[in-house]
Each structure stands twice: as structure tokens, then as C-alpha cells.
C-alpha positions in Angstrom: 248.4 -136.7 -200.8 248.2 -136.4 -196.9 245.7 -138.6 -196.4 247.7 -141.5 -199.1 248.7 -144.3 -197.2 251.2 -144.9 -199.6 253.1 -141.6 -199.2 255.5 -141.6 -196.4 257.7 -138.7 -195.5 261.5 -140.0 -195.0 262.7 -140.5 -191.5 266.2 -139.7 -192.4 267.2 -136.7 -194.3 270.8 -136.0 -195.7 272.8 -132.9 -194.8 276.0 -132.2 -196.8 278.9 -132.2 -194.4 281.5 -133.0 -196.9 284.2 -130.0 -197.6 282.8 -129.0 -200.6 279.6 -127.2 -198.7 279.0 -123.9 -200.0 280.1 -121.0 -198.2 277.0 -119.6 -197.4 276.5 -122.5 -195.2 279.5 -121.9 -193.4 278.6 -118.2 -192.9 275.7 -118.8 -191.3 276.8 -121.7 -188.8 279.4 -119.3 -187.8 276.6 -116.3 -187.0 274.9 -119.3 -185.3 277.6 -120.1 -183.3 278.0 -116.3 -182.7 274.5 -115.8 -181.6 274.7 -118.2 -179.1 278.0 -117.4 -177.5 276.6 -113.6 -177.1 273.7 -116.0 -175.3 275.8 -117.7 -173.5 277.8 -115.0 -172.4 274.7 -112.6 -170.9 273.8 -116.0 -169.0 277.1 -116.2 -167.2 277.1 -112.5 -166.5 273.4 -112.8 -165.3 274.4 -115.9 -163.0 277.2 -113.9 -161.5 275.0 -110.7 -160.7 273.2 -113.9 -159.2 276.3 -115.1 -157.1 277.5 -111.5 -156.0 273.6 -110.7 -154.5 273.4 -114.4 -152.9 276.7 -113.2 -151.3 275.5 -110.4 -150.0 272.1 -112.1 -148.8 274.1 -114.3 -147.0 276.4 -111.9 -145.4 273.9 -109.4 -143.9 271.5 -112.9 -142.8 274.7 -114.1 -141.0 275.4 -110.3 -139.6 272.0 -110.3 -137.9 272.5 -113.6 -136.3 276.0 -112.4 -135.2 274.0 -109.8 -133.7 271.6 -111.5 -131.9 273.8 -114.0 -130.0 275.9 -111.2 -129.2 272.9 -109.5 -127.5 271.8 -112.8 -126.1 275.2 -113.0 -124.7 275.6 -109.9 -122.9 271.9 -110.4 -121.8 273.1 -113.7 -120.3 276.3 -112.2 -118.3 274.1 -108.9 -117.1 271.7 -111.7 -115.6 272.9 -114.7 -115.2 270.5 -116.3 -112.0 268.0 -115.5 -114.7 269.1 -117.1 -117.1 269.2 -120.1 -115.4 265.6 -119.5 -114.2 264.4 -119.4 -117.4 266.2 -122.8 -118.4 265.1 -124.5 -115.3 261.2 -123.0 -116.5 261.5 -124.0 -119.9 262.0 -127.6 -118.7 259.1 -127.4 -116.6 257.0 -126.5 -119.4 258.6 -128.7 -121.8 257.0 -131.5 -119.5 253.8 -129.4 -119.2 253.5 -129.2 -122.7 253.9 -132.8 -123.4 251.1 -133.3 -120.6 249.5 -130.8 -122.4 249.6 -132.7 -126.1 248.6 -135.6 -124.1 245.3 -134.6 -123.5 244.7 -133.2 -126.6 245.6 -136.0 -128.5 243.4 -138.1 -125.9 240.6 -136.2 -126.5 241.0 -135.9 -130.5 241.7 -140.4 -130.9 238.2 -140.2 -128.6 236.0 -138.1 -130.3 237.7 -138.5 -133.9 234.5 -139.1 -135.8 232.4 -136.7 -134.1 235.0 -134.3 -134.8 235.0 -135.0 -138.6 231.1 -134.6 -138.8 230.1 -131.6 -136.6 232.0 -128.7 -137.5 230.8 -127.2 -134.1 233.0 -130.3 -132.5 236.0 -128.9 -134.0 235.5 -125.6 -133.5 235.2 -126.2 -129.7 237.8 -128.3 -129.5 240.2 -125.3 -131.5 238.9 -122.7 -129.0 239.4 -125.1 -126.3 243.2 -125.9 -126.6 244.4 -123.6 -129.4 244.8 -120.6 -127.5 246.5 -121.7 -125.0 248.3 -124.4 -126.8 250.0 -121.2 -128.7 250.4 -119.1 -126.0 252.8 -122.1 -124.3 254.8 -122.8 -127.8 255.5 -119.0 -127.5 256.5 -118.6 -123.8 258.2 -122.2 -124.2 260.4 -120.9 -127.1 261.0 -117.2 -125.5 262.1 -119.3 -122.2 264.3 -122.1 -124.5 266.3 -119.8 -126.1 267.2 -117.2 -122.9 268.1 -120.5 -121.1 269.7 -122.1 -124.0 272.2 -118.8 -124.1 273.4 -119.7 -120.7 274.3 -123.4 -121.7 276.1 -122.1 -124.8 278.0 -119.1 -123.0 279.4 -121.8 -120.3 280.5 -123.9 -122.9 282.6 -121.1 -124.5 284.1 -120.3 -120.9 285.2 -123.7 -119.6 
């Protein structure tokens, strides 16, 4: 009979919804119903375990950064010719860098497809300007954000 073209299975079937539907029906929508409000319920309670540790995630993240520009703060008033030093550097080696990428990117348009065929191209050119590429990003940022501290502190004062 499966394979019987003629035999189709219905693509409507009829439910009973008038009042006269036996009671077992109704008992059993309502432990349905029951089910999935108990369901229901230990998602809510789950989602506000969620909420409450979210909360708290969020308090301690914003207690460390409290923290931090506190530090950077007092850092800033305990040494504040500094401070400007190191924003007056970071400038310089914000146009060093860019110098810097320069080059690089010279170098990488001009030897692009020797680059992409000789591994021991790339290599070179990694060893070449990665080390020292990083080692600027780092002082660059350390620099950036003790001078920053003085422009922020000033801004509070005035």
C-alpha cells in the first residue's frame, strides 16, 4: 500500500474541539499545560541565576577598572613632568610607527609575489620587522596610556 499511487494520506486531520470532548482529553491537556509551566518556571529561575552572576561579573570588571585609574591617577600627581614626558614620547612614536608601517607596507606591495611563493621570503620579512614592530606597539601603548592619564586628570581639575 506504500508504494500505491492511488493511496494518499489526508493532509488535514480533524480534532474534536467541541464541548462534548471526553474528559480524559481534558485531563491530559491540563498535565500538559502543567508540565510545561514547571518548564517554564526552572527557565526563568535559571535566567535569573543568569542575571544575578552577569551582575556580579560586571560589578567586580568595573571595580578593577575603578582601580586602575585610580592608581593611574595618583601615579599621575606623584609624577607629573613625567607624565607629560611620556605623552610628548608617545607622539613621537606614534609618527615613528606610521614611518615604521610605511616601510613595511613598501616593502610587502614590492615583493608581494615573491612573498607568496618562497616561504623563506616571508619568514625574513617576519623576523625582519616583527620583532620590533611588537616591541613599539607595546612601549607605544605603555607610553599612550601614562600620558593619556595626564590629559584626563587635567580635564577633571579645570
Amino acid at each position: 500500500m506504500a508504494n500505491d499511487p492511488q493511496h494518499v494520506p489526508p493532509l488535514f486531520t480533524q480534532y474534536d474541539v467541541s464541548a462534548n470532548a471526553s474528559a480524559n482529553n481534558s485531563d491530559q491537556g491540563r498535565e500538559s499545560v502543567g508540565s510545561v509551566l514547571d518548564v517554564l518556571q526552572e527557565l526563568l529561575s535559571a535566567q535569573d541565576r543568569q542575571n544575578q552572576l552577569l551582575e556580579e561579573l560586571v560589578s567586580q570588571m568595573g571595580t578593577g577598572q575603578r582601580q586602575r585609574a585610580l592608581e593611574l591617577g595618583q601615579w599621575k600627581e606623584a609624577n607629573p613632568d613625567l607624565s607629560r614626558g611620556c605623552r610628548r614620547a608617545a607622539e613621537w612614536l606614534s609618527h615613528a610607527q606610521t614611518e615604521y608601517l610605511r616601510s613595511l607596507t613598501d616593502e610587502v606591495n614590492e615583493s608581494a609575489d615573491e612573498l607568496a611563493e618562497s616561504n623563506f621570503m616571508l619568514n625574513e620579512l617576519v623576523d625582519r620587522y616583527g620583532p620590533r614592530f611588537a616591541h613599539l606597539n607595546g612601549m607605544l601603548q605603555v607610553l599612550s596610556q601614562l600620558g593619556n592619564a595626564s590629559n584626563s586628570s587635567t580635564r577633571t581639575e579645570n
